[in-house]
C-alpha positions in Angstrom: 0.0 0.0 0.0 2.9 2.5 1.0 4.8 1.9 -2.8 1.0 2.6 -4.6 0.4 6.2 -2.5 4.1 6.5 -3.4 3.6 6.4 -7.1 0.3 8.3 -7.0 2.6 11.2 -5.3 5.2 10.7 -8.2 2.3 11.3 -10.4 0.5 13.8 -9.1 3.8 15.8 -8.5 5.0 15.0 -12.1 1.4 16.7 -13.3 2.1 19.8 -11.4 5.7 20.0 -12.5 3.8 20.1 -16.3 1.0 22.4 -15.4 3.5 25.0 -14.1 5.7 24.6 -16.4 2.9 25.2 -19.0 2.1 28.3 -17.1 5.4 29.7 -17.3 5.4 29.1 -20.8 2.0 30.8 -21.2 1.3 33.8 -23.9 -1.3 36.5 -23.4 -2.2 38.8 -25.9 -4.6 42.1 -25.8 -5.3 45.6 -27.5 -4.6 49.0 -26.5 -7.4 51.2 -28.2 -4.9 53.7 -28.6 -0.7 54.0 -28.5 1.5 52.6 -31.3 3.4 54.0 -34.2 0.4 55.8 -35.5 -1.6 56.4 -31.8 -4.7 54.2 -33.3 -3.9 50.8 -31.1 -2.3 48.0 -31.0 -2.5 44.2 -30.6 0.4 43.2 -28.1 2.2 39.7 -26.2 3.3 39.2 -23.1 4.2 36.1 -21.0 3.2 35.0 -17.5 5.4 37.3 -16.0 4.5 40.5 -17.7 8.0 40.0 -19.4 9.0 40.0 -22.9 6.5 42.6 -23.6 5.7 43.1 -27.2 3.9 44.6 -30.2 2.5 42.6 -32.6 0.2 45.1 -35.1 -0.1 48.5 -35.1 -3.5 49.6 -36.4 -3.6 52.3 -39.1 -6.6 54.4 -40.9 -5.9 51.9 -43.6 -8.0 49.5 -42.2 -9.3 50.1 -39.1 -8.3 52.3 -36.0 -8.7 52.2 -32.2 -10.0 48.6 -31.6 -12.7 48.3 -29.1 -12.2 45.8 -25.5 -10.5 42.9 -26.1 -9.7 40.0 -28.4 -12.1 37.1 -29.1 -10.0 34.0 -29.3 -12.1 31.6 -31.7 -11.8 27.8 -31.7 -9.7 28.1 -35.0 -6.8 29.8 -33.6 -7.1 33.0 -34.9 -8.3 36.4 -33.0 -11.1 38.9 -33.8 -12.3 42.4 -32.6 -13.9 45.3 -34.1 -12.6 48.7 -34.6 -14.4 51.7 -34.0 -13.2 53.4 -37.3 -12.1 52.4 -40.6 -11.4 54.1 -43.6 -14.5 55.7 -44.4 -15.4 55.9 -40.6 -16.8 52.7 -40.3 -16.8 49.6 -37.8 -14.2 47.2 -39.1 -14.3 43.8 -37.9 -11.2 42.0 -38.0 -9.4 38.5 -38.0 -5.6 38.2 -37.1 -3.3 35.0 -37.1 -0.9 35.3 -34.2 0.8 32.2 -36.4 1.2 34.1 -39.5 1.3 37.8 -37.8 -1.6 38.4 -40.9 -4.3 41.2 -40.0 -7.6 40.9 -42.6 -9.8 42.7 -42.3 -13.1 40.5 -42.6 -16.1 43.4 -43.1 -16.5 47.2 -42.8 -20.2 48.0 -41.5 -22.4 49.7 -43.8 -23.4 52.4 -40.8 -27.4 52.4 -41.4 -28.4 48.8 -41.5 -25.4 47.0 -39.8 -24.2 49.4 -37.0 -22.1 51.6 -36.1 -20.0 52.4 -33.0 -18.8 49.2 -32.0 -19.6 48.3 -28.3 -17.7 45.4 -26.7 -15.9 42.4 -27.5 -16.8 39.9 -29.8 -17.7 36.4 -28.8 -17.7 33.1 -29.9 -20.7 30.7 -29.4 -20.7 26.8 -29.3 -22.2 27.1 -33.1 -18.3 28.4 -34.1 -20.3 32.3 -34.8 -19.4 34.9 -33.6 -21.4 37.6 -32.0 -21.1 41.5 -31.1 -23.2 44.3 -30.8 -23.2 48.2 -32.1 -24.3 51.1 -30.1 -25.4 53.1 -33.0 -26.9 52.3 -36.3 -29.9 49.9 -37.5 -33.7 50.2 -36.7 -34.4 54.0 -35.3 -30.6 54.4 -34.9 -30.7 52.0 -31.6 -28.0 49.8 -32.2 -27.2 46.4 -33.5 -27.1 43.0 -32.3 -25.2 40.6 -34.6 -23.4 36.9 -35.8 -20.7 37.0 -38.0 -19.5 33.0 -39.4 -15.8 33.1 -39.7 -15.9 30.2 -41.7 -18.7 31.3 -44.1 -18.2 35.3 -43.6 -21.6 35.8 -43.2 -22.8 38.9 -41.7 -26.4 38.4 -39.7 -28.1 41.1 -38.1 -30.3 39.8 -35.0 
C-alpha cells in the first residue's frame, strides 16, 4: 500500500511539475485602443510574468483604428475584434493570425443597416459564430445585435 500512495505522489507531483511549467510558458495577448506608431492601437504579447512585452500590429486608418475591448479568441486559432473606425469611418471587424502575424480585415459595416460604434468584444458561441453588438446604427438608430460566421463570412443582423 505504502509503494501505490508512493507512485500516486510521483504522479500527481510530475502533473504539477507540467502544469506550471505550462504556465510559465504561457502567452497572453490584448489591445490597446490607442498608442503605437500611429496612436490608433495596438494588438500586443506578453508572457506570464508581464515580461517580454511586445507589439504585434499596429492599427492604421488603412484598415481600421482604435479597436474596441478585447480580443475574441475563436476555436480556429485565430483572434477577432472590431474597430471603432475604418477608412470611411466605419466599424471594421477584424481577423488576425498570431501564427502568420496576418491582419484581414473580414467586413466594414455599412453604418445604417449593420451598425455603427462598436460596443464590446466579440464572442464566440458553441455554433463556431461569432457575435457582437453596435451602439449606434440599425432600426431607429438604436444599435445592432449581430453573428458573423468566420468560416462562411456571413454577416447576420439579430
Amino acid at each position: 500500500m505504502k509503494r501505490y500512495k508512493l507512485k500516486v505522489l510521483l504522479v500527481v507531483f510530475l502533473l504539477l511539475q507540467s502544469i506550471i511549467t505550462q504556465a510559465q510558458n504561457a502567452e497572453f495577448w490584448g489591445m490597446t485602443t490607442e498608442g503605437g506608431v500611429y496612436n490608433q492601437g495596438t494588438i500586443f504579447k506578453t508572457d506570464s510574468e508581464s515580461n517580454n512585452q511586445s507589439v504585434e500590429y499596429l492599427f492604421q486608418l488603412v484598415v481600421g483604428k482604435y479597436p474596441k475591448a478585447g480580443l475574441c479568441v475563436a476555436s480556429n486559432g485565430k483572434f477577432y475584434g472590431v474597430t471603432s473606425s475604418g477608412l470611411h469611418s466605419k466599424v471594421v471587424l477584424f481577423e488576425y493570425d498570431p501564427v502568420t502575424n496576418t491582419y484581414l480585415e473580414k467586413l466594414e459595416f455599412d453604418v445604417n443597416t449593420m451598425g455603427r460604434e462598436a460596443l464590446g468584444s466579440l464572442f464566440e458561441a458553441s455554433n463556431g459564430k461569432l457575435y457582437g453588438m453596435t451602439s449606434e446604427g440599425g432600426v431607429n438608430n438604436l444599435g445592432v445585435l449581430f453573428e458573423y460566421g468566420p468560416a462562411t463570412n456571413i454577416y447576420t443582423k439579430n
